[in-house]
C-alpha positions in Angstrom: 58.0 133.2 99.7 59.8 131.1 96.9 59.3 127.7 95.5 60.9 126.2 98.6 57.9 126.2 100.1 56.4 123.1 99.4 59.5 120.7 99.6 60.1 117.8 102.2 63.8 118.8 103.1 64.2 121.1 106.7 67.7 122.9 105.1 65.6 124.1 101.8 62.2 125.3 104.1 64.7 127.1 106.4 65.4 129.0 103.0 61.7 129.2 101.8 61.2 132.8 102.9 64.8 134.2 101.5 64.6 137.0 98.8 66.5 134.7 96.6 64.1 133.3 93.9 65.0 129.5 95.1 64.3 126.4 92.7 64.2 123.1 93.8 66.7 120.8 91.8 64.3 120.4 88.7 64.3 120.5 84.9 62.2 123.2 85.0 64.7 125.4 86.9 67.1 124.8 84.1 64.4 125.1 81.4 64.2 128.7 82.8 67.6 129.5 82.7 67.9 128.2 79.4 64.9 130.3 78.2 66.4 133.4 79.9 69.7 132.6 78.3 71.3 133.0 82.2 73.3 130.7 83.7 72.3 128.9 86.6 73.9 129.3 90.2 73.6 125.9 92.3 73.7 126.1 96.2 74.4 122.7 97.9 74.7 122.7 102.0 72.9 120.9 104.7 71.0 121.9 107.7 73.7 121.5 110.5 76.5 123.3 108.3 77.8 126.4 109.9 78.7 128.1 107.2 75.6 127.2 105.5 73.5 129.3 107.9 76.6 131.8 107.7 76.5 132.5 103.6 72.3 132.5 104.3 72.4 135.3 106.8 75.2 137.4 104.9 74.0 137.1 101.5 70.8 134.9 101.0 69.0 137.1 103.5 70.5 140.5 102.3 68.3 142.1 99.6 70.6 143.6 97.4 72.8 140.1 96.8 69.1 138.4 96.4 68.5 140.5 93.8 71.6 140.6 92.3 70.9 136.7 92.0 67.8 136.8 90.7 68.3 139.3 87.8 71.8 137.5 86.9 70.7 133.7 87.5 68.4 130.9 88.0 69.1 130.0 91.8 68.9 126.5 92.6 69.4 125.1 96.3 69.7 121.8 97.1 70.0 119.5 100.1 73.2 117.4 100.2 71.5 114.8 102.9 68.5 114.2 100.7 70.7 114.3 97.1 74.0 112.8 97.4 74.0 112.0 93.8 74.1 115.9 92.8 76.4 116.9 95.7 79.0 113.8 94.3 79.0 115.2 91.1 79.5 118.7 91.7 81.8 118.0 95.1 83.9 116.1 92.7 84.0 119.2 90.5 84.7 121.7 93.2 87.7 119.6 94.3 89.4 118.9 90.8 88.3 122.7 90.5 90.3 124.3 93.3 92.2 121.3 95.3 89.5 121.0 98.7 85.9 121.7 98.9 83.4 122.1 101.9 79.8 122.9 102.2 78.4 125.3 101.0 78.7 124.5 97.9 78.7 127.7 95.0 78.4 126.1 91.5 78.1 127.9 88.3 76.5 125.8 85.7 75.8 126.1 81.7 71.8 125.0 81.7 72.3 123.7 78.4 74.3 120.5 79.3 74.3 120.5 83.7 78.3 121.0 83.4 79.9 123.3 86.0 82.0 126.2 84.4 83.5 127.8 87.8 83.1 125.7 91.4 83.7 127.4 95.0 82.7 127.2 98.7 81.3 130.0 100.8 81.9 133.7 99.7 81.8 136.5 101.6 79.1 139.7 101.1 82.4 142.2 101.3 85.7 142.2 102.0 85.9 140.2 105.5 89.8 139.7 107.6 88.5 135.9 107.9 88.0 135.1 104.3 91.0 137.5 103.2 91.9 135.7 100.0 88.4 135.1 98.9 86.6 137.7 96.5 83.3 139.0 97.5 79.9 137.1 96.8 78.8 140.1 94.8 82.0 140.0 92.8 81.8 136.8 91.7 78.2 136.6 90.5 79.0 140.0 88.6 82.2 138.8 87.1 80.5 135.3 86.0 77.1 136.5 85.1 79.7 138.8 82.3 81.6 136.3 81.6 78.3 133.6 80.6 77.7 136.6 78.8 80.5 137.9 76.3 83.2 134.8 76.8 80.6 131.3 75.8 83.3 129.7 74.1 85.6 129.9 77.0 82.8 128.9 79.2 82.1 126.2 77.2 85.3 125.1 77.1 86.2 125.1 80.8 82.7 123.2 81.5 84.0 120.4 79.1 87.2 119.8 80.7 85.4 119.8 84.5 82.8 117.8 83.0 85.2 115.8 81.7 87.5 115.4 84.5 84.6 114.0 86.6 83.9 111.8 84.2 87.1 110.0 84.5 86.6 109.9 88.7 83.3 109.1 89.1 82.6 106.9 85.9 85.6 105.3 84.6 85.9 101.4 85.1 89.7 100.8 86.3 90.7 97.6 84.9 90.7 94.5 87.5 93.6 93.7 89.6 94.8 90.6 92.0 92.7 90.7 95.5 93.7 87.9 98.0 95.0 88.3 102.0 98.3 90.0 101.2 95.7 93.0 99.9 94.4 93.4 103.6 97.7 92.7 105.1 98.9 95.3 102.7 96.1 97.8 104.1 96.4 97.4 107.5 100.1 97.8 107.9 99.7 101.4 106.0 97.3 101.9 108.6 99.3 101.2 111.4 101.8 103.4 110.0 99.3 106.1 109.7 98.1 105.8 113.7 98.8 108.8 115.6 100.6 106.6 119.1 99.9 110.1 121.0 96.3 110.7 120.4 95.0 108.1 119.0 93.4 108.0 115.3 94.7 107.8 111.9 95.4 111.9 110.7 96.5 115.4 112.9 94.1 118.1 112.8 90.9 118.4 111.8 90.6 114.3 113.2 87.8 112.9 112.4 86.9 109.4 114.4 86.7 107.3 110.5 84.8 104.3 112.2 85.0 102.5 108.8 89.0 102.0 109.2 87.9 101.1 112.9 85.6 98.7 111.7 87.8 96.8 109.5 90.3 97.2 112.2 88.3 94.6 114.2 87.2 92.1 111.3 90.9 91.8 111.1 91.5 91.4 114.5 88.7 88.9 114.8 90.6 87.0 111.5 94.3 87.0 111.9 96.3 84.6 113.7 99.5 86.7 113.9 99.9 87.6 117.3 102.3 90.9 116.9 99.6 91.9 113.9 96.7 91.9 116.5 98.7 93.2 119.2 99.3 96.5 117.1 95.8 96.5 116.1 94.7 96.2 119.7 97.1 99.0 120.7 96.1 101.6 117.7 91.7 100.7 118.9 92.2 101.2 122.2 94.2 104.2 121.7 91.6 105.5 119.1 88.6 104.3 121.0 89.7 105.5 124.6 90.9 108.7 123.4 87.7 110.0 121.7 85.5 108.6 124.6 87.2 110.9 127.1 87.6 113.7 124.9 85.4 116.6 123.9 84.2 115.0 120.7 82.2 113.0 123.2 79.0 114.7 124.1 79.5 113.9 127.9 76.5 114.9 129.2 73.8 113.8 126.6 75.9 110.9 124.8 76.8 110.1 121.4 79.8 112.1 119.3 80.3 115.2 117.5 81.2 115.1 113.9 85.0 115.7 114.8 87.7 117.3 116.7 89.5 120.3 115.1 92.3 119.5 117.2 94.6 116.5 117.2 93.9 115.2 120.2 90.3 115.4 120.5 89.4 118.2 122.5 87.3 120.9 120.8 84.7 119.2 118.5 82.8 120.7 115.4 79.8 120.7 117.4 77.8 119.0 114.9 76.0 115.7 116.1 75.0 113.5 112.8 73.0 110.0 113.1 75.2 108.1 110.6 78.7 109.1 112.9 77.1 107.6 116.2 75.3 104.6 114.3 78.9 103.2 113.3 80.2 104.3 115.8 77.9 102.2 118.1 78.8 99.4 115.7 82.1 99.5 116.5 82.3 100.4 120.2 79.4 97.8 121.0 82.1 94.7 119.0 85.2 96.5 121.1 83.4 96.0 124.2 82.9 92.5 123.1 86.4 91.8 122.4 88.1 93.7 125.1 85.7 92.7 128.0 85.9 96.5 128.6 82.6 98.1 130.5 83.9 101.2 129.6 83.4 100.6 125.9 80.0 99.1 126.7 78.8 102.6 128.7 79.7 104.5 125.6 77.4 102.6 123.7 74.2 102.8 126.3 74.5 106.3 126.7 74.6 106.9 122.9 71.5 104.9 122.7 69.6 106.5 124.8 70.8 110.1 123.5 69.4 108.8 120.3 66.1 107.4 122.0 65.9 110.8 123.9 66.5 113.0 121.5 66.7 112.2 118.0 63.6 109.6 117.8 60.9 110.8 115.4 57.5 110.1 115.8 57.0 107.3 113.4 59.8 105.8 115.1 62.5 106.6 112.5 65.5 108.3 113.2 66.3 112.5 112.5 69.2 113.1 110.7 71.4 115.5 112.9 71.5 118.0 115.2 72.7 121.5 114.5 76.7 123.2 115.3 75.6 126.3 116.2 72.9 127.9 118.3 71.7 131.7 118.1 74.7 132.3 115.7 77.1 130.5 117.6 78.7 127.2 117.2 78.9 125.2 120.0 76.7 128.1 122.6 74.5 125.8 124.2 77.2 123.2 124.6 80.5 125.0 126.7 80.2 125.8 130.2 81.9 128.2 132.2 82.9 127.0 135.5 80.0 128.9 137.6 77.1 127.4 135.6 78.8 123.9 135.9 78.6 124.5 139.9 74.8 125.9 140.0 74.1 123.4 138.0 75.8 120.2 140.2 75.5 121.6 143.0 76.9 119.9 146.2 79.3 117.9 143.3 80.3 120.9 141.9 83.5 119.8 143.1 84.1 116.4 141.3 82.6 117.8 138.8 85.1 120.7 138.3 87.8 118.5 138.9 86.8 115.3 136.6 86.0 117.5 133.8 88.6 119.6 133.7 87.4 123.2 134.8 89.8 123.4 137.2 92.2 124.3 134.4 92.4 127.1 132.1 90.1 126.9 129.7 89.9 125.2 126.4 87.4 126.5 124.0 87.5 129.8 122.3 85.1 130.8 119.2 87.1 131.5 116.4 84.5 133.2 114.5 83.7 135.7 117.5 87.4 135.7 119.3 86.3 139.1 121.7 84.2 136.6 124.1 85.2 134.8 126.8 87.2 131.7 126.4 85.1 128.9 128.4 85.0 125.1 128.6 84.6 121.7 126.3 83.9 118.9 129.0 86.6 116.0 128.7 88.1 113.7 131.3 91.9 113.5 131.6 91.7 109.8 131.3 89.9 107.1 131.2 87.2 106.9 134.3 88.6 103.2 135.4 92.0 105.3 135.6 91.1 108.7 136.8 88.9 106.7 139.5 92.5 105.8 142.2 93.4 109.6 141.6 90.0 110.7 143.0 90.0 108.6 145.9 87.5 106.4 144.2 86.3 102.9 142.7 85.8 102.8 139.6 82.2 101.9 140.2 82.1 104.8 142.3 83.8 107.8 139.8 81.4 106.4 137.2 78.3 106.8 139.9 78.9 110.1 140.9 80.0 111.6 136.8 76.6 109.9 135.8 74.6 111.9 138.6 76.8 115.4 137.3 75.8 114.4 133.9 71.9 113.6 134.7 72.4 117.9 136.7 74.1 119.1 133.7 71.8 117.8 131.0 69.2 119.1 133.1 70.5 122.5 133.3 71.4 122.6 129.8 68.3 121.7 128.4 66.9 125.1 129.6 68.8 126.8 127.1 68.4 127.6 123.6 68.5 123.7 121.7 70.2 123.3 118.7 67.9 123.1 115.5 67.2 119.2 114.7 67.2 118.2 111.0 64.1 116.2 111.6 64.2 114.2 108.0 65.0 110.6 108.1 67.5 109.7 105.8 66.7 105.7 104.5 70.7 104.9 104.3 71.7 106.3 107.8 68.4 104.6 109.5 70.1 100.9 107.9 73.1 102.2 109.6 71.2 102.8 113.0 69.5 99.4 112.3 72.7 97.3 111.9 74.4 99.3 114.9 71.1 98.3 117.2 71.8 94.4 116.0 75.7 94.5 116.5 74.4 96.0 120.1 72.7 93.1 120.8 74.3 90.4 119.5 78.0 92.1 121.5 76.0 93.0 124.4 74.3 90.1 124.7 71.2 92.7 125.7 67.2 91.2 124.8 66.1 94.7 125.0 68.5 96.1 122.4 67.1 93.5 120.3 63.4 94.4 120.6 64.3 97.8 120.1 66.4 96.8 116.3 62.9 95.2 115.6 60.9 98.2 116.3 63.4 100.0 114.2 63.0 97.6 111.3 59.0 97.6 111.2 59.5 101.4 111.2 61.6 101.3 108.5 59.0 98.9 106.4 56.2 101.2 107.3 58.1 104.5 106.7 60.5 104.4 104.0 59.3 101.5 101.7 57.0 102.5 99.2 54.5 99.9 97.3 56.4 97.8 94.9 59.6 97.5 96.5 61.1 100.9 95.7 62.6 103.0 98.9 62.3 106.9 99.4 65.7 108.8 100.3 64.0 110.1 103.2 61.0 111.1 105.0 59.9 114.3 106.8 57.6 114.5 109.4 55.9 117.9 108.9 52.6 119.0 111.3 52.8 115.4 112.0 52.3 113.7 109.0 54.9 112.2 107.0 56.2 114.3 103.7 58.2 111.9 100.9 61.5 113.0 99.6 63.4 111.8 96.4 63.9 108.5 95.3 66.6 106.2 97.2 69.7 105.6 95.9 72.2 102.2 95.7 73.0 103.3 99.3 69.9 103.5 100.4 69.0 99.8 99.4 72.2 98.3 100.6 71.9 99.5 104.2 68.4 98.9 105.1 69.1 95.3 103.4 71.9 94.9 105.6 70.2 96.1 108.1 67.3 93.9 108.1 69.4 90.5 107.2 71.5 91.8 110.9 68.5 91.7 112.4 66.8 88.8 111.0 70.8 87.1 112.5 69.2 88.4 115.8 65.8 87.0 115.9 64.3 83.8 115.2 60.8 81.7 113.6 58.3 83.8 111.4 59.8 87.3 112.4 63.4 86.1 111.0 61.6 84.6 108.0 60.2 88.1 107.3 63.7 90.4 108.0 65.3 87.9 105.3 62.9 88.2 102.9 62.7 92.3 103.2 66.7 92.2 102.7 66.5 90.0 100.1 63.4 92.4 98.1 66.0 95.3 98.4 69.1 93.0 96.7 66.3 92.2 93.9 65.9 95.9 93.7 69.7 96.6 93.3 69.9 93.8 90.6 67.0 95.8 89.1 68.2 99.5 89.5 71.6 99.8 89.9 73.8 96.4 88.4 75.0 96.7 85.0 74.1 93.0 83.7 77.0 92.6 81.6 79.9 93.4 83.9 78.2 93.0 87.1 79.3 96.6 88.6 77.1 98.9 90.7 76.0 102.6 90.2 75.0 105.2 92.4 71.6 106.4 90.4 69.6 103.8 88.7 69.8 103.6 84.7 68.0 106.2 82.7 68.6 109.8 84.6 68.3 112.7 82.8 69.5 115.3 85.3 73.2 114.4 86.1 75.6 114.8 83.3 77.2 111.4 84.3 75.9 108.2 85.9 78.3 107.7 89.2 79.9 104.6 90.2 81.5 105.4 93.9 84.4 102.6 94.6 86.0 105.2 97.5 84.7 105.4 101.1 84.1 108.3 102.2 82.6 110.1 105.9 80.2 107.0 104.8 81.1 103.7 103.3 80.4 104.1 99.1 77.2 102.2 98.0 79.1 99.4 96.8 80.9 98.5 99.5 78.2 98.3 101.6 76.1 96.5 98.9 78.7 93.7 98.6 78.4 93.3 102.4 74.6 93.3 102.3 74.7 90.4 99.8 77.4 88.4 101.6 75.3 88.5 104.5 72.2 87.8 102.4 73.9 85.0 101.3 74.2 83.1 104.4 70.2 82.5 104.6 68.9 78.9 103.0 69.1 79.4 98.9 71.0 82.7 99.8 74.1 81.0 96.7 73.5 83.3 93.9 73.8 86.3 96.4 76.7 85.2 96.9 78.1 85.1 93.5 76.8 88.5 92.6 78.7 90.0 95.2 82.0 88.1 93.6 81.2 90.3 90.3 80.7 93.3 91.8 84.1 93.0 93.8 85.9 92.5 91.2 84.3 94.7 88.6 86.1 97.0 91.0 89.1 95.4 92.0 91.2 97.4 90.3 90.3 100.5 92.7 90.5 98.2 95.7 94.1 97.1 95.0 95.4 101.0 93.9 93.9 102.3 97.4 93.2 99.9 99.8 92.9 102.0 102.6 90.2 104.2 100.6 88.2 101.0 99.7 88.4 99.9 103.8 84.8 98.5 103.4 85.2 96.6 100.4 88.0 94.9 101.9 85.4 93.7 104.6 83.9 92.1 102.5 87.5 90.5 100.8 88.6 89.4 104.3 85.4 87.6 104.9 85.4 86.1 101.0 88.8 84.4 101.9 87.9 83.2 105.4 85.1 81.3 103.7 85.7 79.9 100.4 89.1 78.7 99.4 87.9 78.4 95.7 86.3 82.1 95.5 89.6 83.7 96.7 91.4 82.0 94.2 89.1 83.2 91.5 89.7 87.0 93.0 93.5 86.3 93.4 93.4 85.5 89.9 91.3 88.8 88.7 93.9 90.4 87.3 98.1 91.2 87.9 99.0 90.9 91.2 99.8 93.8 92.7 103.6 93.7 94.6 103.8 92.5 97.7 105.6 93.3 101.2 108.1 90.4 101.6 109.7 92.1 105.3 113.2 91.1 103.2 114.0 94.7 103.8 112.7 97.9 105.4 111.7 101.4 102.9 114.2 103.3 105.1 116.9 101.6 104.6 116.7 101.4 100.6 115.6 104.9 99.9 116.6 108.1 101.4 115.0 111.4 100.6 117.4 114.5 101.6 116.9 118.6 101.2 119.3 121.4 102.6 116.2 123.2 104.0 114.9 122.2 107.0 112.0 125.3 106.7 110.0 126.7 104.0 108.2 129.7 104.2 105.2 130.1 101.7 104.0 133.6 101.2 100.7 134.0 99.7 101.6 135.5 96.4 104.7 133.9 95.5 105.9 130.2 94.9 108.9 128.5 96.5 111.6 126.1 95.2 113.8 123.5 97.0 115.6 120.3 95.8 114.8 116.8 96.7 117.8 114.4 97.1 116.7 111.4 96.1 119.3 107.9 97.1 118.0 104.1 96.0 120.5 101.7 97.4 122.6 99.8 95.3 120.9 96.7 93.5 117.2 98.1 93.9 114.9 100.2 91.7 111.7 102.5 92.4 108.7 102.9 90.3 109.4 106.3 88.5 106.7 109.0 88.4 104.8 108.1 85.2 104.5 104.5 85.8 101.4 102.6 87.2 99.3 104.9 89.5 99.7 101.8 92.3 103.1 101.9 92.3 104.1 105.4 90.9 106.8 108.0 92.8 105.1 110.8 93.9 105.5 113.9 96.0 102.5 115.3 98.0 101.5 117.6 101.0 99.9 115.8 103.8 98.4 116.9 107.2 97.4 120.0 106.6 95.6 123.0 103.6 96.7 126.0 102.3 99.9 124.6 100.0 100.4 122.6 97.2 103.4 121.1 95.3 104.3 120.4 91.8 107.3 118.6 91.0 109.8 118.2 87.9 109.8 115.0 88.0 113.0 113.0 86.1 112.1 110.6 82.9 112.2 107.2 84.4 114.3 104.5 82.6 113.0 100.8 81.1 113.8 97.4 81.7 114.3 98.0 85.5 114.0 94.5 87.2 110.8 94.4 89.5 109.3 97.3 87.2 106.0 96.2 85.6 106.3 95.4 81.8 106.2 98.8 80.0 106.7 101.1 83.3 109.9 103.2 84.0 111.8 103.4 86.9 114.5 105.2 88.7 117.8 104.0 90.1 121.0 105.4 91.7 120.7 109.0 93.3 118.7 111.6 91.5 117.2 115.6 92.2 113.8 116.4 91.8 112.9 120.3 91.9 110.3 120.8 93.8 107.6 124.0 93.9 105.2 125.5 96.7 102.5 127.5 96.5 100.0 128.7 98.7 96.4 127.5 97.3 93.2 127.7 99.5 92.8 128.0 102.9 95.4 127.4 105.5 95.0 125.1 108.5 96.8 122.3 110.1 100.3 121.3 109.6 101.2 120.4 105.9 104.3 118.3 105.3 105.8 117.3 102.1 105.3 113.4 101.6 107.2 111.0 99.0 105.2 107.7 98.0 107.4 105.1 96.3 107.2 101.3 95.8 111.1 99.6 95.8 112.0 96.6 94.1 115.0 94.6 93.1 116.1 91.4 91.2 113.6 89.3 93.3 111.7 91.0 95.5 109.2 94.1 95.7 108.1 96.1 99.1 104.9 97.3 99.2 104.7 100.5 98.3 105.5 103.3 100.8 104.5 107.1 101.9 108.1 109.1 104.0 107.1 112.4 105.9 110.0 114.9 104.9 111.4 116.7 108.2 111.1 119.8 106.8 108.6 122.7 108.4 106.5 124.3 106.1 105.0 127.9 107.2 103.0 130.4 105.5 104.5 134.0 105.7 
């Protein structure tokens, strides 16, 4: 047994009785290594990751790789749920490493300063025909374990200039920019243009359900009073919304969502069920069924209540973090159906059942990692049940009636399988999250009972995860039934359960209200406290004073979660509404635009913060001045003219074939009409030409891009431009693993005399394959 024994995280006990030598994250891990003169190998995954338990049962389990790892390295594992602060840093790393990442995470690290020196994924024990291009686990801790070795200048130097590369993403203050309406309006019409009409959602495949952009989707809705604007951002909701509740990534039979679909149009899911996916998600189909009067909408969010009440309730009435992919070895086994256990099962409904669900059809679901079984079924309806209803001979009352009474036989029947492993720890952040999606519940759905149940949520939360003095713990574990403290909380921590607690305080009324206010407020003092740089107002991820990250983060980007920031700035503006609540106020104006300049180079990344901008310019007049005036205005979308028709992008080839070992080259034609100009390559990153693949992994591109000339009207002061028609060379390269359909896109911002459009992303017609 190693030292993983005695921590609070369920992912590190399930590797407690490894051969590896595990340390917890801990200076004295690295005071080993830097005693043994060995370098240290960092393992970063979560319980419900697949190729987690994958990587653990090929090489964490085998003894010869275990002791090829202990003799080589100090072996650290660490839980990405309960440390998002090391998994940021060393995420970040991977990506600017190798171009992607994914869990888990292999990171080779100098002891002496924390700095990565090489960064993968999963590795295989041998050679493997599914991980063709990867070496060998045991090849790579041989070849680095040398290289630490006999090469520690070149180690050195390549764990500077990662170190050093993540310094400038996670740390580095981008100066402040202009922030006003045409920002949003900016943002949501390069959403709109990213909506997928066919399927609903806002990429191809892998498509995740991103309920942030949904969410801001619907504060928009709410705030505009342009009528084609709302009617595209009703059209690209109920698209999204309708096509995720009837498709696989729906749990049918139990409720709530899987992490994603792997397909485009949302069929086979990653079979993963996480709490902080189905709290937003509740958020936002609880305020849809609100603003669409759709009952539909409204089912989703009861049954996805009570899968959580069911299933994922712990018992000191906090919420477990997720439930697992894979069962026995095999993602998604206790979750397809073949068509004769769906009619034992439903018995004298076998029929509609086989029918509504599809089985009836060939079938839709085949395990990539063991392609020799049978193919079988992912339940999903065809269409919407008010729709499918007619074709069944039905009312819609009716069709929803009889699937709820196959569901209630199915669940049944399924829970006498093998269950999927719950990650019983209760993550502080993703309980706020669960706590606001029980008050935006209530308050959509009208419901008394919902609201009773965010209370009991909220007490749970003050008795559970806030410790004496106003600090918060990460998470909580209930272990042989009594609760077992994880790390510290972070800034995310703190801004959800304050938001969470101001919701519900919006909910209730008298002495209970009182009490929810002042609780939110404690955790914004604790913010000021921890995380707020006095001077400049800005927000960190880690409180002052850490000693065990080589950088102190500062997250501006959302990612499968809104950044700490962004959720912060939301927590105080609702903190703000309550008697005296002024200064709360004003400290989220200085934190929003202490990171304005992020907000106006990607709007669309910063979807949250922009909440908070839309509801800063509904209110105040005299605050969204002072934001417009932040810094330069960014250039604006005028609808003078359309991209298309003042920049054309041509090539002869209409395919390109990558093979693996050798790069490819084609031309770019590139045409600006007459009288207009476009930001050249190495101007401003927010209006900058630049080529990139899209939609898909396995390629990337480098360009030779042309020297852009001065004094171009429209061009910011000091940038260069292009004008007239120009080629661009363009290289492809194969570079990690392949999946989904990559196409080469063009982003450019044109301007002329008077004018400037906002800037603009063209998908190239031009097939790429791989050999």
């Amino acid at each position: 047994m190693n030292r993983l024994s005695a921590e609070s995280s369920p992912y590190l006990l399930q590797h407690a009785h490894n051969p590896v030598d595990w340390w917890p994250w801990s200076d004295e891990a690295f005071a080993a290594a830097r005693q043994r003169n060995i370098p240290v190998f960092l393992s970063i995954g979560y319980s419900t990751c697949y190729w987690c338990h994958v990587m653990e049962r090929e090489s964490f389990e085998n003894p010869a790789i275990a002791a090829l790892l202990n003799e080589k390295f100090v072996a650290i594992k660490v839980d990405r749920e309960e440390r998002p602060d090391v998994d940021d840093l060393y995420m970040a790393a991977t990506v600017i490493s190798n171009g992607h990442g994914g869990w888990p995470l292999s990171i080779f690290i100098d002891p002496a300063t924390r700095r990565p020196f090489w960064c993968g994924t999963y590795f295989p024990p041998s050679p493997s025909p599914l991980a063709r291009e990867r070496p060998t686990f045991p090849q790579v801790l041989t070849a680095l374990s040398e290289a630490f070795k006999t090469q520690a200048s070149a180690v050195k130097e390549q764990s500077e200039a990662i170190a050093a590369a993540v310094v400038e993403q996670l740390s580095v203050t981008q100066p402040a920019a202009a922030l006003d309406a045409p920002t949003v309006t900016n943002a949501v019409h390069s959403l709109l243009r990213m909506f997928d009409r066919n399927h609903g959602g806002f990429s191809g495949a892998p498509k995740f359900p991103q309920p942030i952009l949904l969410l801001f989707l619907l504060d928009v809705r709410d705030a505009t009073e342009d009528e084609p604007t709302r009617q595209a951002i009703d059209a690209a909701l109920r698209r999204t919304l309708d096509g995720m509740m009837i498709g696989g990534i729906s749990d049918h039979v139990a409720g709530g969502f899987h992490r994603y679909s792997v397909d485009a149009h949302w069929t086979v899911p990653h079979f993963e069920k996480m709490l902080y996916d189905n709290a937003m998600l509740i958020s936002v189909y609880a305020r849809a069924a609100a603003a669409f009067g759709d009952p539909q909408y409204e089912r989703v969010v009861r049954r996805a209540l009570a899968w959580l009440d069911r299933e994922m309730r712990t018992d000191n009435g906090l919420f477990a973090a997720a439930l697992d992919a894979e069962v026995d070895g095999r993602e998604g086994a206790s979750l397809v159906w073949m068509p004769a256990e769906v009619k034992a099962a439903t018995g004298d409904l076998n029929e509609f059942a086989l029918v509504a669900y599809g089985l009836d059809r060939a079938p839709n679901f085949r395990d990539p990692h063991h392609p020799h079984e049978p193919a079988s079924y992912v339940l999903r309806l065809s269409g919407r049940p008010d729709e499918m209803s007619g074709s069944m001979g039905l009312s819609a009352a009716g069709f929803v009636e009889k699937l709820d009474a196959v569901n209630d036989r199915l669940l049944a029947f399924r829970n006498e399988r093998p269950r999927p492993r719950r990650d019983g720890k209760a993550i502080a952040s993703w309980n706020g999250m669960m706590l606001v999606a029980l008050a935006d519940a209530a308050e959509s759905l009208g419901d008394d009972a919902i609201c009773r149940r965010a209370l009991e949520l909220a007490t749970a939360i003050e008795s559970g995860l806030l410790a004496p003095g106003g600090a918060i713990l990460r998470s909580v574990t209930m272990i042989d039934s009594r609760p077992v403290a994880g790390p510290a909380a972070g800034l995310e921590d703190y801004a959800w359960i304050s938001l969470g607690f101001s919701r519900t305080a919006a909910i209730h009324k008298g002495a209970t209200a009182t009490h929810l206010r002042a609780l939110a407020d404690a955790c914004l003092r604790q913010i000021d406290a921890r995380f707020r740089d006095p001077q400049t107002g800005e927000l960190f991820d880690v409180e002052s004073g850490r000693t065990d990250l080589f950088v102190r983060p500062k997250s501006t980007h959302d990612g499968a979660t809104p950044c700490g920031t962004s959720v912060a700035l939301l927590a105080m503006l609702e903190a703000a509404t309550a008697p005296g609540g002024e200064a709360r106020r004003e400290s989220a104006m200085r934190a929003l635009i202490s990171i304005s300049g992020a907000v106006a180079d990607s709007p669309v990344g910063c979807a949250n913060s922009l909440r908070s901008l839309l509801r800063i310019v509904a209110e105040s007049s005299t605050d969204a001045e002072r934001l417009a005036g932040a810094g330069p205005p960014m250039a604006r979308a005028t609808g003078v003219a359309e991209s298309s028709s003042v920049v054309q992008i041509l090539c002869a080839d209409d395919t390109v074939i990558v093979p693996l070992d050798t790069p490819v080259s084609l031309t770019l034609r590139v045409m600006v009409a007459e009288g207009w100009h476009i930001a050249a390559a190495e101007a401003a990153a927010a209006s900058a030409f630049h080529i990139d693949v899209s939609g898909g992994r396995g390629v990337r591109v480098f360009a030779d891009y042309p020297a852009g000339v001065l004094g171009l009207a429209g061009v910011a002061a000091g940038d260069r431009g292009y004008a007239g028609s120009f080629d661009i060379p363009v290289v492809l390269e194969r570079h990690g693993e392949w999946s989904g359909t990559p196409l080469l896109t063009v982003e450019f911002q044109a301007c002329n005399d008077t004018v400037c459009l906002a800037r603009s992303t063209l998908e190239l017609d031009i097939a790429i394959e791989r050999a």
